[in-house]
C-alpha positions in Angstrom: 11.4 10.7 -7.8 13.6 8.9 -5.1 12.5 8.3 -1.7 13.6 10.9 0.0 12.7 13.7 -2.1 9.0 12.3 -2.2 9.2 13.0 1.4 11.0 16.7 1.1 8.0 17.6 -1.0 5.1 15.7 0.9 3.0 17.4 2.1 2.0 16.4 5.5 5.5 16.2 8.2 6.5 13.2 9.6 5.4 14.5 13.1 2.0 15.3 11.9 1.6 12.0 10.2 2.9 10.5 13.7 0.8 13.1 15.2 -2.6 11.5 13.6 -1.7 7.8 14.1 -1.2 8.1 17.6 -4.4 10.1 18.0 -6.5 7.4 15.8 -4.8 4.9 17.9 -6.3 6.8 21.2 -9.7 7.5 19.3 -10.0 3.8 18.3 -9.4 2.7 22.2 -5.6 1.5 22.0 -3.3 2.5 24.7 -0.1 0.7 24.1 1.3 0.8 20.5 4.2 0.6 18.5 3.1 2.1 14.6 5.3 3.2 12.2 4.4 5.7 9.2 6.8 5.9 6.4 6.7 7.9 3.2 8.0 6.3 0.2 8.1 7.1 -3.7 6.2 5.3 -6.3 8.6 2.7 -7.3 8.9 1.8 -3.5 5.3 1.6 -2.6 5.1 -1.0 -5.6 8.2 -2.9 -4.9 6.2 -3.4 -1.4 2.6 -4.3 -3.0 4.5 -6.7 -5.4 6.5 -8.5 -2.9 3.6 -8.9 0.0 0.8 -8.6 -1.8 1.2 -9.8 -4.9 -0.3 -7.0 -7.3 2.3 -5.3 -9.5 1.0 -1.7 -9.3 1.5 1.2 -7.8 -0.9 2.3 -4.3 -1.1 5.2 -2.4 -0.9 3.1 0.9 0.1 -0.3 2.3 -0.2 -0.9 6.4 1.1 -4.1 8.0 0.0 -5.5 11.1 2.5 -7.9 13.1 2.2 -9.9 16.3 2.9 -7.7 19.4 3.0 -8.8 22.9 -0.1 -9.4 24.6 -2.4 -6.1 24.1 0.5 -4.4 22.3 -0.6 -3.2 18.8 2.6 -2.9 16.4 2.7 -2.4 13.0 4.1 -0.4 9.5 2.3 1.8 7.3 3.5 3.3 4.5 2.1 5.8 2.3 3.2 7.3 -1.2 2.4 11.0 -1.8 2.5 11.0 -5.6 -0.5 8.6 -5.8 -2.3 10.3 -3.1 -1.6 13.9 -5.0 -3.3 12.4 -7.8 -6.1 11.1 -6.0 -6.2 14.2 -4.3 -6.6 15.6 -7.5 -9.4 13.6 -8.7 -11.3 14.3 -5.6 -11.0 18.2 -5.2 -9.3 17.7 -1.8 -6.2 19.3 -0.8 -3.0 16.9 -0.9 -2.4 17.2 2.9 -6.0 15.9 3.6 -5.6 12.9 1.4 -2.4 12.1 2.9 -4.6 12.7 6.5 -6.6 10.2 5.3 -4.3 7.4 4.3 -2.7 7.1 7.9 -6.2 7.0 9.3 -6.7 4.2 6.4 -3.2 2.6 7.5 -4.3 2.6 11.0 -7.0 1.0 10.6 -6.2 -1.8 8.6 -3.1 -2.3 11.2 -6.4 -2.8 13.5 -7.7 -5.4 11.4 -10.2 -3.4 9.8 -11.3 -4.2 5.9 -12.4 -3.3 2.9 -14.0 -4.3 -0.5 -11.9 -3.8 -3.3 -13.1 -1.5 -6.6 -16.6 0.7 -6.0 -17.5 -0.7 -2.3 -14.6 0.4 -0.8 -16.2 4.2 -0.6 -19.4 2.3 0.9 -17.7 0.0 3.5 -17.8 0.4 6.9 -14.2 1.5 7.5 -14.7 3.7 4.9 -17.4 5.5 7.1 -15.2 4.6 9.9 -12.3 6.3 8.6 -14.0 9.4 7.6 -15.6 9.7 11.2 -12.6 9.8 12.7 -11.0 12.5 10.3 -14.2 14.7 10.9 -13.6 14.2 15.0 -9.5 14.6 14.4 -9.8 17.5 12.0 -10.0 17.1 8.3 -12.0 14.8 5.9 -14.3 14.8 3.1 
């Protein structure tokens, strides 16, 4: 699947996805911000874990922070729908609400937030952070 039809056939809009980021921005107490959300295919999304982040595997979401000016949050997220449809899959949730859940993920670790890698992820604090905040924005496991 190329780029571009993985984002004909994802299922959450562009605007929507904008939509949620800007309203996770506001919920997390950021005013001025300049965040991108981009949906890519699978061979993309790993191109971009390989080259900054040095696993060679696919994800279902990669976020960026970068310098801004002074209080000015700015960075890149990018999600890939296949992998999310799968996860979606695994977890009963709809595709749309996994996708949901990955920008509020993206945001957050634009805002510096972390997590553990393997089984703690689900039991970290962003984790509970990020599921908060899809419950108060609508949608959420």
């Amino acid at each position: 699947m190329t780029a571009s039809s993985a984002v004909r056939r994802c299922a959450l809009s562009p605007a929507a996805a904008a939509d949620l980021a800007h309203r996770t921005l506001r919920a997390e107490g950021v005013r001025h911000a300049v965040v991108s959300v981009t949906f890519v295919g699978r061979r993309r999304i790993r191109s971009l874990n390989r080259r900054y982040l040095r696993h060679d595997r696919e994800t279902d979401v990669l976020a960026f922070a970068m310098p801004g000016a002074a209080g000015v949050v700015v960075g890149d997220i990018y999600c890939a729908p296949e992998p999310a449809a799968r996860a979606a899959r695994r977890y009963g949730v709809a595709v749309r609400e996994e996708l949901r859940r990955l920008v509020v993920h993206g945001v957050l670790h634009v805002l510096g937030h972390d997590h553990p890698e393997g089984d703690g992820r689900t039991r970290s604090a962003m984790w509970h952070r990020q599921e908060t905040l899809l419950r108060r924005l609508g949608g959420g496991r």
